[in-house]
N, C-alpha and C positions, 0 to 999 in steps of 0.2 A: 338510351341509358336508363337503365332500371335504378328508382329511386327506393328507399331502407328509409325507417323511422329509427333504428337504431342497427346496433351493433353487437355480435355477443360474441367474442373469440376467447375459442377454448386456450386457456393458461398457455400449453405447450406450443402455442401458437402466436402467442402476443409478441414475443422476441422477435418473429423474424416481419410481421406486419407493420409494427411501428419503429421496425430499423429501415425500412423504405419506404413510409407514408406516414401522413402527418394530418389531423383536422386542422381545415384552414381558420372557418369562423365559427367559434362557436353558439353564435347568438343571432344572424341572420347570416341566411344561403348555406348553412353549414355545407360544407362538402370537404370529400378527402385529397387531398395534393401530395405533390413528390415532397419526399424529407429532406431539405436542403440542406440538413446539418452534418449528414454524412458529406465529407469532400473530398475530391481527389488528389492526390500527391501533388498534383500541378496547381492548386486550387490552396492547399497549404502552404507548399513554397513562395506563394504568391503575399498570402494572407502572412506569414512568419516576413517578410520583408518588406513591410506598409508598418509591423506592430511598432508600439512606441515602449514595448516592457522590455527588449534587450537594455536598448539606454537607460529606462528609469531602474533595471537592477543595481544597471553598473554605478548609478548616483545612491543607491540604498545601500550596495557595499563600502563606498566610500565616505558613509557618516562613521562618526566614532560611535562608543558605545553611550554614551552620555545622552547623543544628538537621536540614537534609534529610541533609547528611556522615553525621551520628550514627547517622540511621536508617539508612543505607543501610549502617555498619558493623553496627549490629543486625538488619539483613535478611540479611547476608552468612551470619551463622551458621546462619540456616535455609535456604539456598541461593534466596534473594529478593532482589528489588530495595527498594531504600527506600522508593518510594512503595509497592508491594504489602506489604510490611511496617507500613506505615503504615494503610492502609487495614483491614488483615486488622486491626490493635489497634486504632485507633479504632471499628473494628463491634462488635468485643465491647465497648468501654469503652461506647458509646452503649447496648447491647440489655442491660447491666448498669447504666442510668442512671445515670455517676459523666459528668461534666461536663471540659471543659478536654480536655488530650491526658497522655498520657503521656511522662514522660521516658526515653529509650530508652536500653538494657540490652544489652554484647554477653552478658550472664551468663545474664539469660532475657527470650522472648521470650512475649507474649500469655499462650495459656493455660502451665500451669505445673503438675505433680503436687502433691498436697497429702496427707499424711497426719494424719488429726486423732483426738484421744486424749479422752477426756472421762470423768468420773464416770461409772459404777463400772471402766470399763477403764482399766489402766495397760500396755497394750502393746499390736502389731499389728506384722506382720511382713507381704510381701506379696514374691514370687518372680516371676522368670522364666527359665522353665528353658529352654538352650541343647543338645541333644542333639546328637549327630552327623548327625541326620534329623530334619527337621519340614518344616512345610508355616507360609506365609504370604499374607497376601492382599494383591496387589498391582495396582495401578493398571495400565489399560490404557493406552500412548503413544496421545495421538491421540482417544481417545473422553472423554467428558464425564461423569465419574459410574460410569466403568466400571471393576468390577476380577476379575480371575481369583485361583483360587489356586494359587499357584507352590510346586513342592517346593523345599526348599534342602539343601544337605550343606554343612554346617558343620565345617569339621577344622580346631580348633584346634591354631596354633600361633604359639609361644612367640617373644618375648614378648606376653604380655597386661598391657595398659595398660586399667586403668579409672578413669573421674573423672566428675562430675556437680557441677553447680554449686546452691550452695542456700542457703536463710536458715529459721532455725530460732527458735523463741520456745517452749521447752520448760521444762519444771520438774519435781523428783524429784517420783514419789509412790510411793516405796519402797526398800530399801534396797540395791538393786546398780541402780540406772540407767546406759544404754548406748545410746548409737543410733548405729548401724554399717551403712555402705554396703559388702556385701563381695561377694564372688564367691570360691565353692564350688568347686574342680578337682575331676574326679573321674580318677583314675588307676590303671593296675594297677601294682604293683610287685614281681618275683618270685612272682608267683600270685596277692598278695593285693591285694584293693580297700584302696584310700590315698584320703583326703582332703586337699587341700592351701588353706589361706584366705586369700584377699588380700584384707585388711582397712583399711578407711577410718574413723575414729571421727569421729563428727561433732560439732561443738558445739552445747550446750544452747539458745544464745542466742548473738543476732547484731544484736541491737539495740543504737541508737545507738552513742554515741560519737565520738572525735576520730578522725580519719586520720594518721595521719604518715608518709604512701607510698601508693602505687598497685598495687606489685608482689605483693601479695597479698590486698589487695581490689578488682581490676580494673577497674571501672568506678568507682573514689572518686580522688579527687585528693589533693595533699599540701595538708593545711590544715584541707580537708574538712569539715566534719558531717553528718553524715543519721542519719535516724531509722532507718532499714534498711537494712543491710548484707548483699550475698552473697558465700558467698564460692567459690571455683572448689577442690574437691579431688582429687589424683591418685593412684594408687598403679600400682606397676608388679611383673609376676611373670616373670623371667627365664631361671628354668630349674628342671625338676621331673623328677625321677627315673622311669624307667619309661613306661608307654605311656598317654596322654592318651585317655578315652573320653566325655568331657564335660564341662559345666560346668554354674551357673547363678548369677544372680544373686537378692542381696536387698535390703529394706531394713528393718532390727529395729528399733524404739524399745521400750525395756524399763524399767518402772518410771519410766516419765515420763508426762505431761499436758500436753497443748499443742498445736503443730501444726509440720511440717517440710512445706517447700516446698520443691522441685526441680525443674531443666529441666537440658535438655543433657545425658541422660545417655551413654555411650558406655562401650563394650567393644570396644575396639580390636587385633585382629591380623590375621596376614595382609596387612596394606596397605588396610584396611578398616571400618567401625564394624558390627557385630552386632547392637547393640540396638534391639529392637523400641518403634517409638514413640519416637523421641531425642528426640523435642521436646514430648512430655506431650503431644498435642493431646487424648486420651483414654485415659485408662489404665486404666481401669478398663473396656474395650470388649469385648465377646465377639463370641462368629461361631457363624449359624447358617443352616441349610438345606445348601446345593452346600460352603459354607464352613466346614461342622461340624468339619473334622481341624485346620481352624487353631486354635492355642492362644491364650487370651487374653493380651492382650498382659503383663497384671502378674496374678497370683493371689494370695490371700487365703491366708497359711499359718497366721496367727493373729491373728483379728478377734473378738475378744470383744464381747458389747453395749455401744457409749456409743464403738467404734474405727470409722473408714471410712475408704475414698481413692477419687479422683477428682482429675479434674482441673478446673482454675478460675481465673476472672480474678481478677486483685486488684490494685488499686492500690498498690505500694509504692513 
C-alpha cells in the first residue's frame, strides 16, 4: 500500500471522492475508509423504524399553541428552536422510560448537573479553572460530529457576573454546613499574590410550597404550588485592586447529604459567558488522544466515597 502525506483533488473531483470515502483519524494513523453515511434503502428502512422522531412529532403536534410559545422560550436559552428543544427532551425522557412530556423550564433545560452526597461522605467540591491560557474543544461549522481543539486567552475583565440556576433537596450532616457557588480571583497586588471570592450561598431545600410572585422563582406564577422549585442566583464583582492573573470556579457542599441540581451556569465578562459546558450536557466529560491539553470541563477537588457528579435527566 503506497502511503501520501497529503491530498490535493482537483475541485471537479471532490464530489464524487468524498461521496464514497471519508478520513478516519485525523490526528494519529490517519488513513481513508469507506463513507458509511451514504446507506442503502434497506439500511434506511431499518434506521426510519428504530427512530424515536415519528412519535416525538406526533407529541409536538399535539401541544397547543401556548405549550409550543413555552418551549420555544425554553429552547431560546440554549440557542434552539422549540421544536428541536422539544425533541432533544422528549429523547432523553423516552431513552429514561418516564412517559408524558415535560413541562418546559427557561431555568433548566434536559440534561442538568447533579451533585449527589451519600453515607459516609458529607461533602464534594468540584472546579473549573479559568487561566489566562487553555485549550478547548470545539465543534467544527459545517461538519457532522467534528471537533478541533481551539487554544483560548481568556483576560479577564471586570466586571464579573456569575449566576447558575438550581434546586437543592440537602440536609445537615455536621456541624458547619454550606453550599456555595463562588469564583476564586486570583490577583497580584504590590508583589504579592491576593485572593479575592465571589460568593453565592445556596439554599439547603427548594421544595414545595406556596408562590407569592414570579420575580424570584422565574418560571412559578403568583398563586402557584409545585413540588419543585428552582431558583435563578447572581452575584456580581466590580472592581479588584491590582493585576488580575486568573480565576476559577467552584461548587462546595459541606457537611450536608442530599443532592444539588444546576443548569445555566455562566461567568460572564468581557461581553461574553466563559463557562465551559453552560448547559450541563456532561460535566463530568474528559478528553483524550489529539484532545489531551483540554481540561475537563468540571474536576473533582473533593470527592470522598458515597460523593459524585454527572449530569442527568430528571423529571421535576
Amino acid at each position: 500500500m503506497a502511503k501520501v502525506s497529503y491530498l490535493d483533488i482537483d475541485v471537479p473531483l471532490q464530489g464524487l471522492y468524498f461521496g464514497g470515502l471519508k478520513q478516519a483519524d485525523r490526528f494519529y494513523t490517519s488513513r481513508v475508509v469507506h463513507n458509511s453515511t451514504i446507506l442503502s434503502r434497506k439500511r434506511i428502512a431499518g434506521l426510519t423504524a428504530r427512530s424515536l422522531l415519528p412519535q416525538i412529532v406526533e407529541s409536538w403536534n399535539a401541544l397547543s399553541p401556548t405549550e409550543k410559545w413555552q418551549w420555544a422560550m425554553a429552547g431560546f436559552e440554549m440557542e434552539l428552536t422549540g421544536y428541536r428543544m422539544f425533541v432533544k427532551d422528549q429523547t432523553l425522557r423516552i431513552k429514561n422510560g418516564l412517559f408524558g412530556t415535560a413541562v418546559p423550564s427557561t431555568l433548566h433545560q434536559a440534561l442538568v448537573g447533579n451533585l449527589h452526597v451519600q453515607a459516609p461522605a458529607t461533602e464534594i467540591k468540584i472546579i473549573q479553572l479559568h487561566p489566562h491560557t487553555y485549550w478547548v474543544s470545539r465543534k467544527v461549522s459545517g461538519k457532522k460530529g467534528m471537533y478541533v481543539p481551539v487554544r483560548v486567552i481568556e483576560a479577564l475583565a471586570l466586571p464579573l457576573t456569575i449566576s447558575l440556576n438550581f434546586f437543592a433537596n440537602l440536609v445537615a450532616a455536621g456541624p458547619l454546613p454550606f453550599a456555595k457557588f463562588y469564583a476564586q480571583v486570583w490577583y497580584s497586588y504590590q508583589g504579592v499574590d491576593c485572593y479575592r471570592y465571589l460568593e453565592i450561598d445556596l439554599n439547603f431545600q427548594t421544595l414545595g410550597g406556596s408562590i407569592y410572585g414570579n420575580s424570584v422563582f422565574g418560571d412559578c406564577f403568583f398563586g402557584e404550588t409545585l413540588p419543585n422549585i428552582w431558583y435563578e442566583a447572581t452575584a456580581i464583582l466590580s472592581e479588584i485592586p491590582g493585576q488580575i492573573i486568573g480565576y476559577s470556579l467552584a461548587i462546595h457542599l459541606h457537611d450536608l447529604q442530599g443532592d444539588l441540581y444546576f443548569d445555566n451556569i455562566k461567568a460572564e465578562h468581557s461581553g461574553q459567558n466563559w463557562v465551559r459546558d453552560t448547559f450541563c450536557n456532561d460535566i463530568n466529560q474528559g478528553f483524550t488522544r489529539a484532545f489531551y491539553q483540554v481540561p475537563k470541563h468540571w474536576v473533582a477537588d473533593i470527592i470522598p466515597a458515597g460523593a459524585d457528579f454527572e449530569s442527568i435527566y430528571k423529571d421535576f
